[in-house]
C-alpha positions as CSV (number, residue, x, y, z in Angstrom):
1,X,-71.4,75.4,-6.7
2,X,-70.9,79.3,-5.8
3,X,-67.7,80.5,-6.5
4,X,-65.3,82.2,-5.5
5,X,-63.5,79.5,-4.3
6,X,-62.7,78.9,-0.8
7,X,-59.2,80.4,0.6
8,X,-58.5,78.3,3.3
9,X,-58.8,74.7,4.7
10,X,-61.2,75.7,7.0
11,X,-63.3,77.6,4.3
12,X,-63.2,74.5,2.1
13,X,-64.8,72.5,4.8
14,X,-67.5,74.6,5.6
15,X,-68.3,75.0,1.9
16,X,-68.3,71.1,2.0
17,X,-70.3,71.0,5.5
18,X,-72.9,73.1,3.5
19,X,-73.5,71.4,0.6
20,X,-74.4,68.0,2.4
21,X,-76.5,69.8,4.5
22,X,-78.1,71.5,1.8
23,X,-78.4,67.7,0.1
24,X,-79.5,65.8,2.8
25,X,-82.3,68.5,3.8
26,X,-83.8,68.0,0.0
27,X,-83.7,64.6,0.3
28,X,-85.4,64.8,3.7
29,X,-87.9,66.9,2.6
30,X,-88.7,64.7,-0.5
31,X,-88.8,61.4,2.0
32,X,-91.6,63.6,4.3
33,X,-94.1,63.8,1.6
34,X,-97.4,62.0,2.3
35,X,-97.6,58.5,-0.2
36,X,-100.2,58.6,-2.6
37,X,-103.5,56.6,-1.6
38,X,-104.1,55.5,-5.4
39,X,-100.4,54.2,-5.4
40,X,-99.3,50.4,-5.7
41,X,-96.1,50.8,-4.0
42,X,-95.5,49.1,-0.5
43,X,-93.5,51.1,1.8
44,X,-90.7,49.1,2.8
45,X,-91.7,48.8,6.5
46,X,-95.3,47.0,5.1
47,X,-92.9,44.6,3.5
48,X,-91.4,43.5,6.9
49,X,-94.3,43.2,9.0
50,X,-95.9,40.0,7.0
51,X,-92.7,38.5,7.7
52,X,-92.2,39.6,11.0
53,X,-95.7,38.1,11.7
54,X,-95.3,34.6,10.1
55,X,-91.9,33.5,10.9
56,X,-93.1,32.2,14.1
57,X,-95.1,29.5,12.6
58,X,-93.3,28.6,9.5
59,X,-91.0,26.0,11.0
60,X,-90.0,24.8,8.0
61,X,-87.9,28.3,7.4
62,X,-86.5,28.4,10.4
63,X,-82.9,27.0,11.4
64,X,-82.5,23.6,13.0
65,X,-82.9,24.7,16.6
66,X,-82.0,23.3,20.0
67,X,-82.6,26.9,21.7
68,X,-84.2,27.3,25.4
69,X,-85.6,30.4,25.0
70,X,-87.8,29.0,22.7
71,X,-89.7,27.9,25.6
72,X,-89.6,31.6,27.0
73,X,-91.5,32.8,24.0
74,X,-88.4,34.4,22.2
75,X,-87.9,32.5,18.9
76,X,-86.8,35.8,16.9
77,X,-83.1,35.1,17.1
78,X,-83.0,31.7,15.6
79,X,-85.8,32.9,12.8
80,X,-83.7,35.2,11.6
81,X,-80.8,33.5,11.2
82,X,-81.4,32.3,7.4
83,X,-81.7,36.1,6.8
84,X,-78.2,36.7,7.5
85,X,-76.2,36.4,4.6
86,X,-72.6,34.9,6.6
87,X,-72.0,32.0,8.3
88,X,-73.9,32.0,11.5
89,X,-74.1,30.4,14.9
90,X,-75.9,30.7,17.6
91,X,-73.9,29.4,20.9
92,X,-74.5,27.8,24.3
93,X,-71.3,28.5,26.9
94,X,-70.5,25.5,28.6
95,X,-69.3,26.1,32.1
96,X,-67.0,24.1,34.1
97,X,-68.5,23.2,37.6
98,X,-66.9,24.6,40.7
99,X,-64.6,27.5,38.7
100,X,-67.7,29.2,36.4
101,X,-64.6,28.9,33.6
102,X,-66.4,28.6,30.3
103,X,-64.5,26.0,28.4
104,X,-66.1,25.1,25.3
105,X,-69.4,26.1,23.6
106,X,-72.7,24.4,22.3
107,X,-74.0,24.8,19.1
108,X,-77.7,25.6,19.4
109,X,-79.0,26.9,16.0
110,X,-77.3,27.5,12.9
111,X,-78.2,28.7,9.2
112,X,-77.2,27.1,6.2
113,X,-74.3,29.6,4.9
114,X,-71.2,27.8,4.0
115,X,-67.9,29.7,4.2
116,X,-66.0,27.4,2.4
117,X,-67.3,24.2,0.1
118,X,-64.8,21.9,2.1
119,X,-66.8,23.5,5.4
120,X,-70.3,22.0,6.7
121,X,-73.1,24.0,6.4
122,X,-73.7,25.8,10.5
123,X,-77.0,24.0,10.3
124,X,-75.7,20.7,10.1
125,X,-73.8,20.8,13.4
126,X,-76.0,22.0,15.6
127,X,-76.0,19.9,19.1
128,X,-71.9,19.7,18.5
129,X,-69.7,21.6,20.9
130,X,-68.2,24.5,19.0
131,X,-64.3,23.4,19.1
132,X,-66.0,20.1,18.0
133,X,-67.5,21.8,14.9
134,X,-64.8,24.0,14.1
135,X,-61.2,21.8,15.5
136,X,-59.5,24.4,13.7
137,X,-60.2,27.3,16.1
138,X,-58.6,25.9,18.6
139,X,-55.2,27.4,18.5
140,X,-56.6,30.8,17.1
141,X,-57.5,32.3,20.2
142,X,-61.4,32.3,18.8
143,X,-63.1,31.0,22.1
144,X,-61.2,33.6,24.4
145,X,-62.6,36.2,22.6
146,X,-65.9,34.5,22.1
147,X,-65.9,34.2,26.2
148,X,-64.9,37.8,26.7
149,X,-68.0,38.7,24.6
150,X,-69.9,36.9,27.0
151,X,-68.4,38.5,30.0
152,X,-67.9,41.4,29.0
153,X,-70.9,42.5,26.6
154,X,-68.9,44.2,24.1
155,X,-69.1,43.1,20.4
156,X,-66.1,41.4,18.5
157,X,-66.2,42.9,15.0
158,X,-63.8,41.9,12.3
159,X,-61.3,39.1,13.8
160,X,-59.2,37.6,11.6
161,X,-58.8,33.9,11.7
162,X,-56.6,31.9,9.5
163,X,-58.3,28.8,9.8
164,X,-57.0,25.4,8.8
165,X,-58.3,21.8,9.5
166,X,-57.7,18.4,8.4
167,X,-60.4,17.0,6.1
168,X,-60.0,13.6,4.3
169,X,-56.2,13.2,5.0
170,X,-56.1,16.7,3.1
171,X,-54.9,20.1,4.7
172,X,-58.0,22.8,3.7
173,X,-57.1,26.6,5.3
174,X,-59.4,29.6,4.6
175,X,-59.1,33.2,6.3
176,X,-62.8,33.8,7.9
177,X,-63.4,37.5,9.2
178,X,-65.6,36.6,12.9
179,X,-67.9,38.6,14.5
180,X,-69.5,38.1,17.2
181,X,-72.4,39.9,19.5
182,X,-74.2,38.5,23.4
183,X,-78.0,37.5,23.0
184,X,-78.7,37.1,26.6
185,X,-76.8,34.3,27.6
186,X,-75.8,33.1,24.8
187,X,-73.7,34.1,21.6
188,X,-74.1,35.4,17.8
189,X,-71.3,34.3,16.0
190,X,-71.1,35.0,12.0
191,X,-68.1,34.2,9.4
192,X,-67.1,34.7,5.4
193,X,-64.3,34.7,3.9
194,X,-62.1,37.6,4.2
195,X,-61.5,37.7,0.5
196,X,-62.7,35.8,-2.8
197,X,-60.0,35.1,-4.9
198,X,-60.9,37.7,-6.8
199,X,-60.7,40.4,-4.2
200,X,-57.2,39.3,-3.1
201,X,-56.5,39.7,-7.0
202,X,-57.7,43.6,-6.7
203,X,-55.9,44.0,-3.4
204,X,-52.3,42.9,-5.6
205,X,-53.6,45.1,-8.5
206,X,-53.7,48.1,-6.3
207,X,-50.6,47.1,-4.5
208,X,-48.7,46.6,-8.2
209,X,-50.6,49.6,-9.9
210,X,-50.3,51.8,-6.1
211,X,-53.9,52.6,-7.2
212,X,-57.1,53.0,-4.5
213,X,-60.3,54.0,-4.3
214,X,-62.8,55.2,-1.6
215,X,-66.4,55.8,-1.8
216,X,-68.2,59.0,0.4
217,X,-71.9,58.3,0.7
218,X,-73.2,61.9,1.4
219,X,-76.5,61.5,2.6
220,X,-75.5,58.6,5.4
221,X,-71.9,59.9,5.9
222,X,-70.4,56.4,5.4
223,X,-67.2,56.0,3.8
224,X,-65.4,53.2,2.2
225,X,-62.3,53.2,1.4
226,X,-60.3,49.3,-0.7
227,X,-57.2,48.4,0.9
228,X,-55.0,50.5,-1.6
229,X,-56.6,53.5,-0.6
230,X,-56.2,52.7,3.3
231,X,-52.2,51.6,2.1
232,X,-51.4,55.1,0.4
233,X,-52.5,56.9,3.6
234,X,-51.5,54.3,5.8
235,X,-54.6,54.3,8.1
236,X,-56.9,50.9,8.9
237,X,-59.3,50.5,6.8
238,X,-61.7,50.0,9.2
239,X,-61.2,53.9,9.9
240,X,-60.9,55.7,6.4
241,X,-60.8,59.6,6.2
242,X,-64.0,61.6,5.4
243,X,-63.7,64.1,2.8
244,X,-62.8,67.1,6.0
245,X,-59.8,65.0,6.9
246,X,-58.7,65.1,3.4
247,X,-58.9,68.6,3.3
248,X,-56.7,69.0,6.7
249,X,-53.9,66.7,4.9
250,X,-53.8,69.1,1.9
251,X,-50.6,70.6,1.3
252,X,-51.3,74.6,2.0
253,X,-50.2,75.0,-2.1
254,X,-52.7,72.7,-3.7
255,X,-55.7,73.8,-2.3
256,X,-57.3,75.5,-4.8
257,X,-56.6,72.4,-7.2
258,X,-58.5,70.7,-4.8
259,X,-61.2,72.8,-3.9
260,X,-62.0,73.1,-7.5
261,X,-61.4,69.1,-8.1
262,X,-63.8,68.8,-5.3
263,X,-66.1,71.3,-6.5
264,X,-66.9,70.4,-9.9
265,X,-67.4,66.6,-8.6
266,X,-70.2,67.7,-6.1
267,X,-71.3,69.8,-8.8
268,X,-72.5,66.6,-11.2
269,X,-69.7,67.4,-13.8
270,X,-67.4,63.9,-14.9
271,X,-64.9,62.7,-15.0
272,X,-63.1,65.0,-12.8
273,X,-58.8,65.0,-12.6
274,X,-56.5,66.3,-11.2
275,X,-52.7,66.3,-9.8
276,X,-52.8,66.7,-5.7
277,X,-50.3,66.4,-2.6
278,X,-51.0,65.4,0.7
279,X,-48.7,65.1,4.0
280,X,-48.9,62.0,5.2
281,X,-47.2,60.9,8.9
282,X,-44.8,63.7,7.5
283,X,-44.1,62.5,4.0
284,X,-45.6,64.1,0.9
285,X,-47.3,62.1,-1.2
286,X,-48.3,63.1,-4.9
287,X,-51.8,61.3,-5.8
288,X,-53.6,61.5,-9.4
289,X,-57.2,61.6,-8.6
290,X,-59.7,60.7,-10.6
291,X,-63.3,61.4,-9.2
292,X,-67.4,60.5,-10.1
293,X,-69.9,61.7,-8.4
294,X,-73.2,59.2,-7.8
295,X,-76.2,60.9,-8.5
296,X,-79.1,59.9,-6.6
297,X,-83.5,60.0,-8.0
298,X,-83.5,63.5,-8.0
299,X,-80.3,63.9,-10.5
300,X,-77.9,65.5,-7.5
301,X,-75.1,63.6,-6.3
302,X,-75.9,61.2,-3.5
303,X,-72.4,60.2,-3.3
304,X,-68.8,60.7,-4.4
305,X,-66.3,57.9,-5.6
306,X,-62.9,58.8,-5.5
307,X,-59.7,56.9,-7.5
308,X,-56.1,57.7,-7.0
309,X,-53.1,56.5,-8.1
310,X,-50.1,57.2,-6.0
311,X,-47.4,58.8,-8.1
312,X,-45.1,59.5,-5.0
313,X,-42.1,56.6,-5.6
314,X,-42.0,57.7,-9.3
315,X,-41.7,61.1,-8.5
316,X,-38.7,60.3,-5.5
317,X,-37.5,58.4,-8.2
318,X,-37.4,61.1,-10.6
319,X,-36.1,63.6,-8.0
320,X,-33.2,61.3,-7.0
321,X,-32.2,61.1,-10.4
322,X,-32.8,65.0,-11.2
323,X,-30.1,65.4,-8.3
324,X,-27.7,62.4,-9.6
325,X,-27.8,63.9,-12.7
326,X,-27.7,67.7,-11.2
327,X,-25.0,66.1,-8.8
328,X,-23.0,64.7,-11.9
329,X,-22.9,67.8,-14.2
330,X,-21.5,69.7,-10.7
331,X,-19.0,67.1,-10.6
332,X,-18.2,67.2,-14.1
333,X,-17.5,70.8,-14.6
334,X,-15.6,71.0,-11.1
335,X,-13.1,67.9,-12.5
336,X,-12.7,69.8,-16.3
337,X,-12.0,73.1,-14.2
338,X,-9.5,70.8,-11.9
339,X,-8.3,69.6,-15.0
340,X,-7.6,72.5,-17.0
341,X,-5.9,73.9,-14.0
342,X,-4.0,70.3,-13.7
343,X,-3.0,71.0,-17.0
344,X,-1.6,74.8,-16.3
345,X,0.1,73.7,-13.4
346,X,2.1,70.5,-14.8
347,X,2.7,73.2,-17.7
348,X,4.0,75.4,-15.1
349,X,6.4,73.1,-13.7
350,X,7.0,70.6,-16.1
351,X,7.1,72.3,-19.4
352,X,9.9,70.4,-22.1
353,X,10.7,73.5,-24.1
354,X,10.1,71.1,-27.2
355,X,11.6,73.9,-30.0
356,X,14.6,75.1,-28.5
357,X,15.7,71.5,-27.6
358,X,14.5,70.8,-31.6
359,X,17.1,73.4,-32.6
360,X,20.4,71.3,-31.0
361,X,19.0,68.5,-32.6
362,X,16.7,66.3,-29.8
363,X,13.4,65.1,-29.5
364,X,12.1,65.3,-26.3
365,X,8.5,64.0,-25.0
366,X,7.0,63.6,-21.7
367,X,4.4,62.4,-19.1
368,X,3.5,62.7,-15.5
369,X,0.7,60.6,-14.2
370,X,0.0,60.7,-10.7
371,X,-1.3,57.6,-8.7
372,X,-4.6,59.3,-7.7
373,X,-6.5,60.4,-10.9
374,X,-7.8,63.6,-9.6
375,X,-4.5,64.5,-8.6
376,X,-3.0,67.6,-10.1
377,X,0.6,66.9,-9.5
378,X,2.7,64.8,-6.7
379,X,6.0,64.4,-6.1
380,X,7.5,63.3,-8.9
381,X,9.2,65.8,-11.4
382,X,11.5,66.3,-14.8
383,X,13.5,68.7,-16.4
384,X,14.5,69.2,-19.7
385,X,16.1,72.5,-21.0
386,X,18.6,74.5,-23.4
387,X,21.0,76.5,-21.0
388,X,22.8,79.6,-21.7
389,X,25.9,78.0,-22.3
390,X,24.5,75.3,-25.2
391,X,23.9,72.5,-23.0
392,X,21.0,70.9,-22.2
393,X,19.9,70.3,-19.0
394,X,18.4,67.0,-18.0
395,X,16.9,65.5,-14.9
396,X,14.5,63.6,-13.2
397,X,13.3,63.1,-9.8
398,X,10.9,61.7,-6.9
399,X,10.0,63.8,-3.8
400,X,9.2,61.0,-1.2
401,X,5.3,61.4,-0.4
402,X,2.2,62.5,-1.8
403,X,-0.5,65.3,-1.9
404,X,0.5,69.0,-1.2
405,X,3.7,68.6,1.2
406,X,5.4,66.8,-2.0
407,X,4.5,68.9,-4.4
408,X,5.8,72.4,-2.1
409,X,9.1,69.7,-1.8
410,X,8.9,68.6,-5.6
411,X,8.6,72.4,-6.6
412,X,11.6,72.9,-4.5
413,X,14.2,70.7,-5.5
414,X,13.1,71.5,-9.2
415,X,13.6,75.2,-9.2
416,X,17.0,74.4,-7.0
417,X,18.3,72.0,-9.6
418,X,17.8,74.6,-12.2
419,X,19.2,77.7,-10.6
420,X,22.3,75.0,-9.7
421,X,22.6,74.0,-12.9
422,X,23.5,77.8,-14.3
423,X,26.6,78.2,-12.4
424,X,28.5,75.7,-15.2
425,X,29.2,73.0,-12.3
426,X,29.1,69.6,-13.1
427,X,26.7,67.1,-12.0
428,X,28.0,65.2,-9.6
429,X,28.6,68.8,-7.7
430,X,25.3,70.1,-8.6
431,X,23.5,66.7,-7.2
432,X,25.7,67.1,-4.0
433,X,24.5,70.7,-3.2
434,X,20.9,69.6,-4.2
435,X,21.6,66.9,-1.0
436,X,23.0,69.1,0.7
437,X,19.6,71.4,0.6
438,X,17.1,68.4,1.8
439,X,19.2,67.7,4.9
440,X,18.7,70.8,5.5
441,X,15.0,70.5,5.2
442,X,13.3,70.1,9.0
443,X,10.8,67.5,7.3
444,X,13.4,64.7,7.4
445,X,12.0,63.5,3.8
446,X,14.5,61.9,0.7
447,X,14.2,62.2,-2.6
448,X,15.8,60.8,-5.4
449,X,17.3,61.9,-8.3
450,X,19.2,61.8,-11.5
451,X,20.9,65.1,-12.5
452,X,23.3,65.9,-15.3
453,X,23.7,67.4,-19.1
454,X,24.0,66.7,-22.6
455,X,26.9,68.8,-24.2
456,X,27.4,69.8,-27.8
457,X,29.8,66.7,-28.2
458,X,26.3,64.5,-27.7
459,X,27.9,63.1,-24.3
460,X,25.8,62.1,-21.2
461,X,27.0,63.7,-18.0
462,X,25.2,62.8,-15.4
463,X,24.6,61.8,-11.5
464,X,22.6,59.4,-9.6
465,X,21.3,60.0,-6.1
466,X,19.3,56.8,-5.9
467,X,17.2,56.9,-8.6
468,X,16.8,53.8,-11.0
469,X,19.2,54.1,-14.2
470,X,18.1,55.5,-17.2
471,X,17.3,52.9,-19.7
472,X,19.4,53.4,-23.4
473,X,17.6,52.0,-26.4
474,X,20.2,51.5,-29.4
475,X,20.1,49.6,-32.3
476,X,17.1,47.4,-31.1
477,X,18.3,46.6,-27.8
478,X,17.0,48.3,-24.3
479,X,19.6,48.3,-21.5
480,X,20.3,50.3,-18.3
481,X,23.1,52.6,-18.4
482,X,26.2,51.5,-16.3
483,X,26.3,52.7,-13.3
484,X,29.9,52.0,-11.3
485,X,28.2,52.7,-7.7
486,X,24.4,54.5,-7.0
487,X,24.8,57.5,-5.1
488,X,22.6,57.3,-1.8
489,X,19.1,59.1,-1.4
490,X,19.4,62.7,-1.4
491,X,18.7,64.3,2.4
492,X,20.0,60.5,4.0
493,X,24.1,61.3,4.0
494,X,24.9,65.2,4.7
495,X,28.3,65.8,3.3
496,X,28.1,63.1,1.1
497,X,30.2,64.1,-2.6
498,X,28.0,62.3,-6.0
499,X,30.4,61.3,-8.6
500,X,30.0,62.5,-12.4
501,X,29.2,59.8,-15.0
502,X,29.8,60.1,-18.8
503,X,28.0,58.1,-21.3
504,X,28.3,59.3,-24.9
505,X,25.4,59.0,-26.8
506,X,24.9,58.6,-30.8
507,X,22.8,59.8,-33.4
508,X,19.2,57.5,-33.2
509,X,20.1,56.8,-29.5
510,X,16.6,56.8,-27.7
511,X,17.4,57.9,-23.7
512,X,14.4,57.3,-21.2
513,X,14.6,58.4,-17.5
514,X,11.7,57.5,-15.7
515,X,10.9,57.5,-11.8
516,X,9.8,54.3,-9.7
517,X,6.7,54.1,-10.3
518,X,7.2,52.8,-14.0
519,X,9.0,49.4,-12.9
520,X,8.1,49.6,-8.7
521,X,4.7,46.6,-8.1
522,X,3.6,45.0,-5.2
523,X,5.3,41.7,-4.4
524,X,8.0,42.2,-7.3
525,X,11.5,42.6,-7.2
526,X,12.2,46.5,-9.0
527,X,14.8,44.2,-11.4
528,X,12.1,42.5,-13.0
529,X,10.1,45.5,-13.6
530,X,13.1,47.3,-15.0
531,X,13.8,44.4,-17.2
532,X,10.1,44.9,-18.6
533,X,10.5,48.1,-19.5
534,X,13.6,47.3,-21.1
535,X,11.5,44.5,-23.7
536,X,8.8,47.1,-24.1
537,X,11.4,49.6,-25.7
538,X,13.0,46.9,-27.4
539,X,9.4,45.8,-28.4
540,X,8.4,49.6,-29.6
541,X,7.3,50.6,-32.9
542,X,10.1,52.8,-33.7
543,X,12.1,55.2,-31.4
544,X,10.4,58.1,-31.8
545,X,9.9,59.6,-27.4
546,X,6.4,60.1,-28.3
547,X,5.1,57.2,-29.8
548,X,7.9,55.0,-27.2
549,X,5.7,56.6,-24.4
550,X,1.9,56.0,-25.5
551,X,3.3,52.5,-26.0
552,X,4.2,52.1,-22.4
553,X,1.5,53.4,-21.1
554,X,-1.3,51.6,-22.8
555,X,0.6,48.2,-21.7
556,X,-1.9,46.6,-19.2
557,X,1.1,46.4,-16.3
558,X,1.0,50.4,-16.2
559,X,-3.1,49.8,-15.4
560,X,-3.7,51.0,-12.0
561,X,0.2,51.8,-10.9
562,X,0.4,52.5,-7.1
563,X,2.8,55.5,-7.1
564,X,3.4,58.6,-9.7
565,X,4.7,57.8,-13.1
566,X,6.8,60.2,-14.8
567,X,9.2,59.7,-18.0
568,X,11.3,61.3,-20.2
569,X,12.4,60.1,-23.5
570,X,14.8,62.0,-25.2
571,X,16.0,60.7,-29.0
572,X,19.2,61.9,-29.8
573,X,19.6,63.6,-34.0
């Protein structure tokens, strides 16, 4: 073929238009040419006229035959019924009296085609009325359309039946493909099966493989297309595309691919491949072709066979994944940037100040984990600290709520607590101004807390504003510090005055305050969650606050807690 090659849709066509043209005009020329007189060959119209002439008087080869219009001097039909390679019948309407309704048909000539080997040869049943013959028809709607053919003149081509019948006490089904056409008064009907077994095996190959294949017969302008083919562009096959049609699905980027796929098959050159996209009832679908062309006496290509293989749910499959994993690598970098700015905030406002506490001789360790893993922080909150005066401040506490509203109220009563604690009051005061603030708040939310100091004389002072004790691990044993009376929750009594407790501590005392969502489960009393923390600090591998805390939380109870966690452990030196 003349390059270049074509620009548009349209241009492809015509390029395609003019080759057949070209072809079909060779061809014609080549069929025009007077026969040699010295030749052997018999044209093929010689071939048909012995036939023609002598099928009136060989009996013998026609069908059995109960025709009428054999007496009109029209035998032809019935002759030629042997020559038709399907199941064939020639019927008879039978026609109720009075109504003209046609209720049944009579057999008049047959061939002797079987459709099936549990089926009796047409031949064999001539005389029989059709639904007589053929019981099975009966509920398929068959004689309607056999009567409309009739009435109406118009062909049936292609009717499906799934016929069944009762042989021999056995069941026997077989799908038959009917057609049917009017001689005169009367009715052509053929059948064959719609598929040999191995045909229906090809059809599931396709289906499995999403292969098809189509044939484009250039010089006739038939086209063929197998059921895969007609299922990857989801059109009948009784109405497959010609080779223009493909051209006007083409998507507007692939044409050149497949004007030059289609260029070098006219062309004689094979195999031919290549990767192409068509839009089909709006979807695109990616097809592998693989292309042949069938090249006729003269060496040119007569014909073009087409196979493709339809490579569209791989490639959505692909593509989905692509954006999973696209999807996933988005997600993972946004949750290690919300981490590392997690990490800077709970830094921020939750720091432990680990080397100056060191220096007065405590170990300190803690951990925050909030009930909603992609939670930066929620409403829970410690403090730990050396203050000017030698003392160390020491406190934890639970802003009711969660997301951003606790954290602002968390943030609060932190940075209040400390700036409370530098005046040098004691705890019990600094908890009751701390109440005195979240009245004050127009949320109407609590919080609890516990608030106090260690002094240089390694004593405890401290106040609780309904907060679950601190838990005291010495010499083996866990236990709750003694608490005469638990203040309320702080913002639920304005005006109410804490009380200071003192609890003196010794050296290799292990302190852990911790916030309700340590003991606090579903359906369980707070006291027995309390009393398990207790055994699991009895239960610890020494009392160092770090290695106390790792052991809590890899218990399976702390699994999938229902509120923010926080501790504190502090070991006393």
């Amino acid at each position: 073929m003349n390059f270049p090659l074509p620009d548009t849709v349209d241009e492809l066509k015509d390029l395609i238009g003019r080759e057949v043209s070209a072809l079909r005009s060779s061809v014609r020329r080549t069929a025009e040419r007077a026969p040699d007189p010295a030749s052997d060959v018999i044209a093929p119209v010689q071939l048909l006229a012995p036939a023609s002439a002598t099928a009136a008087g060989h009996a013998a080869a026609s069908p059995r035959c109960l025709c009428s219009i054999h007496d009109q001097g029209a035998p032809g039909v019935c002759a030629a019924l042997d020559a038709i390679p399907a199941s064939a019948l020639l019927l008879e309407p039978l026609v109720e009296e009075g109504t003209g309704t046609v209720w049944d048909f009579r057999i008049v000539a047959g061939n002797r085609i079987r459709s099936a080997d549990w089926l009796e040869a047409p031949d064999r049943q001539v005389g029989q009325r059709f639904l007589e013959a053929r019981p099975g028809a009966a509920g398929s709607g068959l004689l309607a359309a056999l009567t409309d053919v009739l009435a109406g003149g118009t062909p049936l081509e292609g009717r499906v039946v799934d016929y069944t019948e009762q042989r021999l006490g056995r069941l026997h089904r077989a799908p038959l493909l009917y057609s049917a056409a009017r001689c005169g008064e009367q009715v052509l009907a053929t059948w064959r099966p719609v598929q040999s077994r191995t045909e229906l095996l090809t059809i599931d190959a396709q289906y499995l493989a999403s292969l098809g294949w189509g044939s484009w017969d250039l010089l006739s302008g038939k086209v063929t297309w197998s059921e895969g083919l007609s299922r990857i562009f989801h059109t009948e096959i009784q109405m497959p595309w010609t080779l223009e049609q493909l051209c006007d699905a083409l998507l507007p980027d692939d044409l050149t691919a497949f004007a030059e796929f289609l260029t070098s098959v006219l062309a004689g050159e094979e195999p031919a491949w290549t990767r192409i996209r068509f839009l089909v009832l709006g979807e695109v679908r990616t097809l592998d072709l693989m292309g042949r062309p069938v090249a006729g006496t003269d060496g040119r290509p007569w014909a073009v066979n087409l196979v493709a293989r339809d490579l569209t749910p791989q490639i959505r499959s692909r593509r989905r994944l692509a954006e999973t994993e696209r999807e996933s690598d988005r997600l993972r970098r946004q949750a290690q940037a919300e981490r590392r700015v997690a990490d800077a905030m709970r830094e921020a406002l939750l720091p432990t100040h680990s080397e100056a506490l060191a220096a007065v001789g405590l170990t300190v360790a803690a951990s925050y984990r909030p009930a909603e893993p992609d939670a930066a922080v929620g409403g829970d909150w410690y403090k730990c600290r050396l203050l000017p005066d030698g003392k160390v401040l020491v406190a934890i506490g639970d802003a009711a709520g969660h997301g951003l509203e606790a954290v602002a109220r968390m943030s609060q009563q932190r940075h209040a607590l400390a700036g409370l604690a530098q005046t040098g009051a004691s705890a019990g005061e600094i908890t009751t101004w701390l109440n005195e603030l979240v009245c004050s708040e127009p949320s109407g939310q609590t919080a609890t807390v516990i608030a106090g100091h260690i002094d240089e004389d390694r004593v405890l002072h401290w106040a609780d504003a309904g907060h679950p004790a601190p838990l005291l691990l010495r010499q083996g044993r866990a236990e709750p510090l003694h608490a005469d009376q638990r203040g309320p929750l702080l913002g639920a009594l304005p005006g109410y005055a804490y009380e200071t407790r003192d609890t003196p501590l010794r050296r290799g005392d292990l302190l852990l305050l911790y916030t309700d969502g340590i003991v606090e489960r579903r359906g369980e009393d707070v006291t027995e969650g309390i009393a398990r923390l207790a055994d699991a600090m009895t239960h610890s591998d020494g009392n160092e606050p770090g290695k106390l805390i790792e052991g809590i939380l890899a218990t399976p109870d702390q699994a999938g807690h229902e509120d923010d966690a926080c501790m504190l452990a502090i070991r006393v030196g």
